[in-house]
N, C-alpha and C positions, 0 to 999 in steps of 0.2 A: 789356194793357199789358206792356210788354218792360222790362226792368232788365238792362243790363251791365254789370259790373264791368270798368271798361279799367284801374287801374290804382292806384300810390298814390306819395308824395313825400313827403320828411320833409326838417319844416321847422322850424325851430329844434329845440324839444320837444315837435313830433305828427308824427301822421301823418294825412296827408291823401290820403283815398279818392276817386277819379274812378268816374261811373257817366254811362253814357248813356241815356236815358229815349226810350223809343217808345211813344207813347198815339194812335191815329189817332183821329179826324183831325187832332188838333194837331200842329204839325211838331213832332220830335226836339228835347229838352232836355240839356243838362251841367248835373249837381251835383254836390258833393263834401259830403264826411261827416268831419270834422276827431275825431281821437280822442289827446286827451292823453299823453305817454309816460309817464305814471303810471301810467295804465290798465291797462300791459302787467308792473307788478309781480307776484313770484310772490303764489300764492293769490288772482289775479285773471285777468284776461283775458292768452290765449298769443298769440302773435305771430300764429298759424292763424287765431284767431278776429277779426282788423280787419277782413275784408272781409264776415266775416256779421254781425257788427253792425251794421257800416253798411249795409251791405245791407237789415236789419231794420229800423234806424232810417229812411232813405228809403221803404220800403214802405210802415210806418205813416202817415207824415207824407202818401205822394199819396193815400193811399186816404179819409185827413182832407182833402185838399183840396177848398176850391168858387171856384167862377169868381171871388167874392169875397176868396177867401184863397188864392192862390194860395202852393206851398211854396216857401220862399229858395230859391235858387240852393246855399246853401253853409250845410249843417248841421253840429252838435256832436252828439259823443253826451255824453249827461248820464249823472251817480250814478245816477239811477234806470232809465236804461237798461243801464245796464250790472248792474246788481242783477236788472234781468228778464230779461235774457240768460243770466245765471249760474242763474238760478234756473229756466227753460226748458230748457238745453242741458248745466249741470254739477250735477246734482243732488246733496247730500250723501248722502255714504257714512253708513251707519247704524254705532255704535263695538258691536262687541263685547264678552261676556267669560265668561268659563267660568261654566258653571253650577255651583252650590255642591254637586251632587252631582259634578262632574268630567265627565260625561257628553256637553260639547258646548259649541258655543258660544250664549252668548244675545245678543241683539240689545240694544241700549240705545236708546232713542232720546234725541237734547238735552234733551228736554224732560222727561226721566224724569230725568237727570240732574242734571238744575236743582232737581229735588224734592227728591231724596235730597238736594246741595247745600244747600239752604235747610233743607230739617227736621235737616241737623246744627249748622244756626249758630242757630235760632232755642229 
């Protein structure tokens, strides 16, 4: 199977991704992958990242296809795609902070912070 990105269009408030599909023997398919401009707010998906999402999302969906379910013509990417996207491609950064002897930094991770958090409120 071949996937090309030809291109994208913005249409009211998305954007919308063209790809050309080659799976022989079937003849050549067009989809599009429609992604909200919301999506593209900071601390979310950059402007770089519409064509590998959608990209991502059409993969998934033919490789789920059977002759009975054939995939739309014309997808969305959803919250939960874009949640595996971010979570695949932009990993979080670990916080910092000095160690109490001054000697360096230490690593914190969220969920160490959530503890210390909670065992001061509780």
């Amino acid at each position: 199977m071949y996937i090309q990105f030809v291109g994208f269009n913005i249409a009211g408030s998305s954007r919308i991704y063209s790809f050309h599909v080659i799976d022989a023997p079937q003849e050549a398919r067009e989809f599009t992958v429609q992604v909200h401009s919301d999506a593209f707010l900071p601390a979310r998906l950059k402007l770089q990242d519409g064509p590998a999402i959608c990209f991502a999302r059409l993969e998934q969906a033919l490789q789920g296809e059977t002759r009975e379910s054939p995939v739309a013509a014309h997808l969305s990417i959803r919250e939960r795609d874009i949640r595996e996207y971010l979570d695949r491609n932009c990993p979080r950064k670990q916080l910092t902070k000095k160690k109490e002897d001054g000697t360096g930094p230490l690593a914190v991770g969220s969920s160490d912070l959530w503890q210390r958090g909670r065992s001061l409120t509780n």
